[in-house]
C-alpha positions as a LaTeX table, in Angstrom:
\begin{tabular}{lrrr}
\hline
Residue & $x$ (\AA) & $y$ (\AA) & $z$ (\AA) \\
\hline
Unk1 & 158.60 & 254.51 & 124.90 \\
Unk2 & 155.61 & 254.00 & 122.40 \\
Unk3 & 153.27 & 250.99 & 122.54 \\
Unk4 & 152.66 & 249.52 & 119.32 \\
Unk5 & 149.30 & 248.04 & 117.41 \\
Unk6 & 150.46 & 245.12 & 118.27 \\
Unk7 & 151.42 & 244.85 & 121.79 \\
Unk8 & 148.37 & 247.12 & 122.62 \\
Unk9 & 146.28 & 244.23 & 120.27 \\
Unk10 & 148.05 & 241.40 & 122.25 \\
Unk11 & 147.05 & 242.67 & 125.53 \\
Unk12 & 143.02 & 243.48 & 124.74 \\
Unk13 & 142.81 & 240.38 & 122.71 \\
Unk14 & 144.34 & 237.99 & 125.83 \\
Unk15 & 141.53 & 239.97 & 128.07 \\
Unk16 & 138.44 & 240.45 & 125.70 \\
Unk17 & 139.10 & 236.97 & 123.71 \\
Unk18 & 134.91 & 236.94 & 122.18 \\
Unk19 & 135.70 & 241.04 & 121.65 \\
Unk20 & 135.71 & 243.11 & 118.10 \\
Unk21 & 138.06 & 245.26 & 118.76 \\
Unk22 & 138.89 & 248.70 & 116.46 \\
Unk23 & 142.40 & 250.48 & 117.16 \\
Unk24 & 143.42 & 254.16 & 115.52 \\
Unk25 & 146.45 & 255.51 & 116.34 \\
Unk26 & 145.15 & 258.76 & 116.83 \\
Unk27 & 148.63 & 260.76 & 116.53 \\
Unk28 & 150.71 & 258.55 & 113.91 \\
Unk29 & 153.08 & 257.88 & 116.81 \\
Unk30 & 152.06 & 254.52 & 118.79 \\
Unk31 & 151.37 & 257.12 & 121.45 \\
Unk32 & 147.38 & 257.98 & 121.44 \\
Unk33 & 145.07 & 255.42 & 120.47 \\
Unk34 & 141.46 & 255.24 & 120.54 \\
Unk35 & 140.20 & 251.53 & 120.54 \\
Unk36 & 136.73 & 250.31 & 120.27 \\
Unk37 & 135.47 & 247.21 & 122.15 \\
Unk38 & 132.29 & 245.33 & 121.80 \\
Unk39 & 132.73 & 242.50 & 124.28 \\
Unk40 & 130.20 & 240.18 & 125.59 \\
Unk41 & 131.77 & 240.63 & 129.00 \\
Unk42 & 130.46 & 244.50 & 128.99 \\
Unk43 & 126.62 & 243.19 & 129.12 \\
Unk44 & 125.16 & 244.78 & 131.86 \\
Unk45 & 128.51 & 246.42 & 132.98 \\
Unk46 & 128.76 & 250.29 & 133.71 \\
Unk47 & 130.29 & 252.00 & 131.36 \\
Unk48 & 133.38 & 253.26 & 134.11 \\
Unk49 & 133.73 & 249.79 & 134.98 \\
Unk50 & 134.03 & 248.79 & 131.44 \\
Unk51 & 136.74 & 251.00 & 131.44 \\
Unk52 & 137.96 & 249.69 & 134.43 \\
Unk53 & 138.32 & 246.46 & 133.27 \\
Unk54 & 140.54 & 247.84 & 129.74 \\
Unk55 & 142.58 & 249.47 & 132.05 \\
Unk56 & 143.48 & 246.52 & 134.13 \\
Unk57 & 144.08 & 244.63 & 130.96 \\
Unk58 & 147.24 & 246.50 & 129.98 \\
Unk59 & 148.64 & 245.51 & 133.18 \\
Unk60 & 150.21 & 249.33 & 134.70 \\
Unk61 & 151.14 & 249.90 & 131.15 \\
Unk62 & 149.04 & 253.19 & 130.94 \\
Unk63 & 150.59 & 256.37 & 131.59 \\
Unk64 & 153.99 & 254.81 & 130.81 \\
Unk65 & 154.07 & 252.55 & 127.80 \\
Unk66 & 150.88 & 254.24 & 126.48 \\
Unk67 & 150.15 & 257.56 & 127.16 \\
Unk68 & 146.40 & 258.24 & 125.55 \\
Unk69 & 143.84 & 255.65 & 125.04 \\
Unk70 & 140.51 & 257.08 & 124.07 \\
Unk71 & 137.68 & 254.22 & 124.71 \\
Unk72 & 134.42 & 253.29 & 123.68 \\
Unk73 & 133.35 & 250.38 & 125.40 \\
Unk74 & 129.86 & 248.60 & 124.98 \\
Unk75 & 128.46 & 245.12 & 125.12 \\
Unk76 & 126.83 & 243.44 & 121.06 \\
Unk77 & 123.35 & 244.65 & 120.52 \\
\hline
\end{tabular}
């Protein structure tokens, strides 16, 4: 089972709230995403933690729901 634009949207919006966030469906098939987050709450976060932190958003839904998510994570200039 696929995650969709919006369900993946739902859950990075409900954790990043102050975040721009960029999805491409990488594949066509609601199966590999990339998504692009500029959140305040990165500022003076390591990268892998950033990532850390996207992860936990989508609550065990990676590797099941979702099967790729390519992410670039930073904090605003």
């Amino acid at each position: 089972m696929a995650m969709d634009r919006e369900t993946l949207e739902t859950y990075l919006k409900d954790a990043f709230p102050e975040a721009e966030i960029t999805l491409t469906d990488l594949a066509g098939d609601n199966d590999h995403w990339q998504a692009e987050i500029v959140s305040p709450q990165f500022k003076g976060v390591p990268r892998v933690r950033q990532h850390q932190m996207v992860y936990a958003a989508l609550k065990g839904k990676m590797g099941g729901e979702l099967h790729a998510l390519a992410l670039k994570t930073r904090a605003p200039d």
